[in-house]
FIMARDREN-139249 format. One record per residue (C-alpha): residue in three letters; x, y, z. Coordinates in steps of 0.1 Angstrom, whole numbers, plus 5000, padded with zeros to 4 digits. Layout:
BEGIN
NODE,code,u,v,w
NODE,Ala,X,Y,Z
...
END
This chain:
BEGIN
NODE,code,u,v,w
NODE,Unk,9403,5175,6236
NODE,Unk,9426,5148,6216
NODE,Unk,9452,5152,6244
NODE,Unk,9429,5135,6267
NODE,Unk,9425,5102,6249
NODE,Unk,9464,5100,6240
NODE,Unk,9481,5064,6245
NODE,Unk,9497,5059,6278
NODE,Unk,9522,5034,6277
NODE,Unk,9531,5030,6308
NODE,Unk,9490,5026,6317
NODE,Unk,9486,4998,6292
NODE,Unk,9520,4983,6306
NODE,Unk,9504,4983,6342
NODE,Unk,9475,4968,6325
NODE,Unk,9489,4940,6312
NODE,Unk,9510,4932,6339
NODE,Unk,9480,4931,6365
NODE,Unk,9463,4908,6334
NODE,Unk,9491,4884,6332
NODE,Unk,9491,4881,6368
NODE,Unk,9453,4875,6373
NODE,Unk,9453,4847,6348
NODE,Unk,9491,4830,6364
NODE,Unk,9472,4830,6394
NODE,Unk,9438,4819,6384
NODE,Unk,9456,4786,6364
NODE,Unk,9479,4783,6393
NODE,Unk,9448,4777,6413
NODE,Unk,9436,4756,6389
NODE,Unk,9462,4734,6389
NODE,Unk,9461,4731,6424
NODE,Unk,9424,4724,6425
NODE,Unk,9416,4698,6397
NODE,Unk,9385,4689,6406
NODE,Unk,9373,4727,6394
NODE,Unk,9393,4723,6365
NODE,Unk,9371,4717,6331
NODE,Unk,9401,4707,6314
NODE,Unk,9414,4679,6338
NODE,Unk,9404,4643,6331
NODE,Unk,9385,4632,6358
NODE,Unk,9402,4614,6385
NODE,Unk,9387,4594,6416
NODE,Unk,9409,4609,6441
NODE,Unk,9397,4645,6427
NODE,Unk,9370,4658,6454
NODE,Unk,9339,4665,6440
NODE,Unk,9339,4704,6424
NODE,Unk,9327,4724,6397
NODE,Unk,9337,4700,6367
NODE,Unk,9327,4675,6382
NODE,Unk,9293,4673,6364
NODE,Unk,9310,4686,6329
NODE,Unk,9337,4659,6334
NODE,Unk,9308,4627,6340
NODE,Unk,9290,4642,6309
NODE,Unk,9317,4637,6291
NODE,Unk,9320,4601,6298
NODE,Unk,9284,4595,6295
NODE,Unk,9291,4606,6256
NODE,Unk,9321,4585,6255
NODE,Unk,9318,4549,6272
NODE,Unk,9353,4544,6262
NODE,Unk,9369,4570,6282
NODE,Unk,9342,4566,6310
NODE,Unk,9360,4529,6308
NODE,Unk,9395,4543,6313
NODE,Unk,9385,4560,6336
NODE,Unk,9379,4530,6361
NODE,Unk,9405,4512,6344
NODE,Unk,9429,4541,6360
NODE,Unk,9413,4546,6391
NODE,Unk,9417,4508,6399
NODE,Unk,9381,4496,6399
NODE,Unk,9377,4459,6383
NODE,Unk,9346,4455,6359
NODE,Unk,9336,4434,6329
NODE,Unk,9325,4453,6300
NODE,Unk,9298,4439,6284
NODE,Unk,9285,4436,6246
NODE,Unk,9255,4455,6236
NODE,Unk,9221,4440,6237
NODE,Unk,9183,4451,6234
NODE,Unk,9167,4469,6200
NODE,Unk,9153,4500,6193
NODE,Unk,9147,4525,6224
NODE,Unk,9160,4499,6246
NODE,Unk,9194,4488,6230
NODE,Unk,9216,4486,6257
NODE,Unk,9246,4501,6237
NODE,Unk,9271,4507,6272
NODE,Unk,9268,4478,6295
NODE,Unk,9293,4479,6324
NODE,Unk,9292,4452,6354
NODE,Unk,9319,4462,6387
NODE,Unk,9336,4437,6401
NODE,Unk,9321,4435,6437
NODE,Unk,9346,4457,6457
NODE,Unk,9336,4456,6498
NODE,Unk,9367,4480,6504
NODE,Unk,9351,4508,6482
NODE,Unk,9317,4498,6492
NODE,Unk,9312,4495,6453
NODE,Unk,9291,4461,6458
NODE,Unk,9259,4461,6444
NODE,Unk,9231,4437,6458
NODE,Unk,9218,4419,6442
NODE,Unk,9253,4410,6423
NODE,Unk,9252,4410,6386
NODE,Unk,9238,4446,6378
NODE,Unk,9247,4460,6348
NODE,Unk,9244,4499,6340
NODE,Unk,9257,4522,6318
NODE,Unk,9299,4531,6324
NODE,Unk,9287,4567,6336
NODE,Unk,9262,4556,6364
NODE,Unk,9292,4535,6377
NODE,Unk,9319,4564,6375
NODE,Unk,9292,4586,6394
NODE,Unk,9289,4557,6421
NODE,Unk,9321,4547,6425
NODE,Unk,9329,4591,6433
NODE,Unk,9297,4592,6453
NODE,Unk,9311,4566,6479
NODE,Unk,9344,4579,6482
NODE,Unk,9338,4616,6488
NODE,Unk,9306,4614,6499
NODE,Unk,9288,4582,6512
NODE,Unk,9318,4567,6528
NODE,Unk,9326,4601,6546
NODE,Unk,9292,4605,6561
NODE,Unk,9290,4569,6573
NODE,Unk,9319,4573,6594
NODE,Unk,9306,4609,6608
NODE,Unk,9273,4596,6616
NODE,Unk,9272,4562,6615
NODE,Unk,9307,4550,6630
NODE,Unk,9312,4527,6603
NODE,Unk,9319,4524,6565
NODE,Unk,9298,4509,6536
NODE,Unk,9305,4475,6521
NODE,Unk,9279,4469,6500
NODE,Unk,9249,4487,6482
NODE,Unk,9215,4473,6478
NODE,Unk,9196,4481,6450
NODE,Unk,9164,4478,6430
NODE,Unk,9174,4475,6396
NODE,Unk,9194,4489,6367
NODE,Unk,9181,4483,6331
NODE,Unk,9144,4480,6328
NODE,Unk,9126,4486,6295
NODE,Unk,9098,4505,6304
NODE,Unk,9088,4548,6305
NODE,Unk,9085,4569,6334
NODE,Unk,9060,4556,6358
NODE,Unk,9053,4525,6336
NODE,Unk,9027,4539,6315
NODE,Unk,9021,4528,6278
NODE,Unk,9029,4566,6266
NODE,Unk,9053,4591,6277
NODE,Unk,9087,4599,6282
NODE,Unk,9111,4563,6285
NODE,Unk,9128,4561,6318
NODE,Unk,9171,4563,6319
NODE,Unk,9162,4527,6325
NODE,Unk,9153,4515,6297
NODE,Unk,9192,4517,6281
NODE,Unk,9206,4512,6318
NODE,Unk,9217,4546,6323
NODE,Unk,9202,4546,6361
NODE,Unk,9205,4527,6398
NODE,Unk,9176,4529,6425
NODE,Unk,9195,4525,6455
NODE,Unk,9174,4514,6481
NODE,Unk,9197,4509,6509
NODE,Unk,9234,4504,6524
NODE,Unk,9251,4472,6541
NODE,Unk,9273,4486,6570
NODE,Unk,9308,4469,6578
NODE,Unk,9296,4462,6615
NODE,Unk,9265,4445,6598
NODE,Unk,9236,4469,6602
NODE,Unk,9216,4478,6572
NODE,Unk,9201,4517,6563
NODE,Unk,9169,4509,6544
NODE,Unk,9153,4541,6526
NODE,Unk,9118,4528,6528
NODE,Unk,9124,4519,6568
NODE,Unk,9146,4550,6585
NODE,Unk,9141,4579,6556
NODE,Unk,9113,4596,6580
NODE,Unk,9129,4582,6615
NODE,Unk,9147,4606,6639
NODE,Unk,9178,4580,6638
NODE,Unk,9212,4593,6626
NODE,Unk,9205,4569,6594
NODE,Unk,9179,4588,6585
NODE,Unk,9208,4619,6587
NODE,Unk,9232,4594,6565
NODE,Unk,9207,4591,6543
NODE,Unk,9202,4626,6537
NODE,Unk,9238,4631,6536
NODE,Unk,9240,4610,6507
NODE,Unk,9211,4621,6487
NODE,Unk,9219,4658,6487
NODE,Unk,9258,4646,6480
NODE,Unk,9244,4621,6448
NODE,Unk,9226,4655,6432
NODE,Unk,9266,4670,6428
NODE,Unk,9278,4637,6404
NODE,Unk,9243,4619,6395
NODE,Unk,9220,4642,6366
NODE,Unk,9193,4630,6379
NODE,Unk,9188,4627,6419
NODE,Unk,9148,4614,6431
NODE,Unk,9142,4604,6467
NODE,Unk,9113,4600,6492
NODE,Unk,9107,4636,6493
NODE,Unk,9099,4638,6454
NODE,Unk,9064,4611,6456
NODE,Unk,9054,4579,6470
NODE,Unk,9071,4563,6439
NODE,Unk,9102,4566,6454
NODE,Unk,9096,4560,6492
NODE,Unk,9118,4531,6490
NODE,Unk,9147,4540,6469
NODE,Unk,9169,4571,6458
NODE,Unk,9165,4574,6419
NODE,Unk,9203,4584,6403
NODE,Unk,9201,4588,6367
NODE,Unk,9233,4600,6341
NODE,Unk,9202,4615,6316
NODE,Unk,9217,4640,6293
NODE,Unk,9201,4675,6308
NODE,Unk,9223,4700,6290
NODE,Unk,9240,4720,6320
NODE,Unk,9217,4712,6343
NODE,Unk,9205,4682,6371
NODE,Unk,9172,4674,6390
NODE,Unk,9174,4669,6426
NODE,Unk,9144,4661,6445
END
């Protein structure tokens, strides 16, 4: 009966080896595949992947890597001193410089949001937005028009309940895109149009759900008929995309 559970050496050997070689080949790929790799700082030419999400949490925790991140990845913004009190204290307040190339323009200029929400924008339009606006549209995006950033208020403007990622800036409604040939997608006017904008903006909305925590469109209530919601909330692991 013992003889049967004797150690084999040369099993344990083969073991090993095949061990070894599953985990060379798993970092190999990796290495090879950054944008699935958790322990990669996020970069803006990574495509979107598994980390991605991890990776933006992490700068939502830590403004000042969030801010070396766009230092790096060559997008211009003033950072700006806190402001506000209590639920509303604006602690990370970032501003981009107006960039048509990238199509990180906001409109109106001036908007200020938390470091995250711009990271998540500025990966959005390259790997997504930008992308689907030259497969569907022909064209590129120079510009985004929005409905606000910072607003101190809670979720539907009530007097009670839950405050809105608004309050401390930590959210965009994007209510439409200004095209380099000079057409304008408007979410309010083509969302519900058989016109390949209404496709775009699709296409952009299901690609914002991958980098934003928090992704609301026309298809979630009439509150949002005229604007896509994108929020950096902290939602432990997991988004909302509606």
């Amino acid at each position: 009966m013992a003889s049967r559970h004797r150690f084999n050496p040369d099993r344990w050997a083969i073991v090993l080896i095949v061990t070894a070689a599953l985990v060379f080949t798993g970092w190999r790929w990796l290495t090879e595949h950054p944008e699935h790799n958790p322990w990669v700082p996020l970069r803006l030419s990574d495509r979107v992947g598994w980390a991605t999400v991890r990776k933006l949490a992490h700068l939502r925790a830590e403004p000042d890597e969030c801010r070396a991140f766009l230092k790096r990845s060559a997008i211009a913004f003033t950072a700006l001193p806190p402001v506000g009190e209590g639920i509303c204290r604006r602690v990370d307040r970032v501003a981009p410089t107006p960039d048509a190339a990238s199509g990180l323009a906001l409109r109106p200029t001036g908007a200020q949001a938390s470091c995250a929400v711009s990271a998540a924008l500025a990966l959005w339009l390259r790997h997504s937005v930008q992308p689907a606006a030259r497969d569907l549209l022909h064209t590129r995006v120079v510009a985004i028009e929005h409905l606000g950033t910072n607003n101190c208020r809670r979720i539907g403007g009530g007097a009670t309940g839950a405050w809105s990622e608004h309050a401390t800036g930590n959210a965009i409604d994007v209510a439409g895109f200004v095209l380099a040939d000079g057409r304008r997608v408007s979410v309010l006017r083509d969302w519900s149009r058989p016109v390949p904008e209404a496709d775009f903006l699709r296409a952009a909305r299901k690609a914002a759900c991958q980098v934003f925590a928090t992704t609301l469109s026309p298809d979630y209530n009439a509150a949002h008929r005229d604007h896509l919601h994108l929020d950096q909330a902290a939602r432990h692991g997991f988004g909302v995309c509606r």
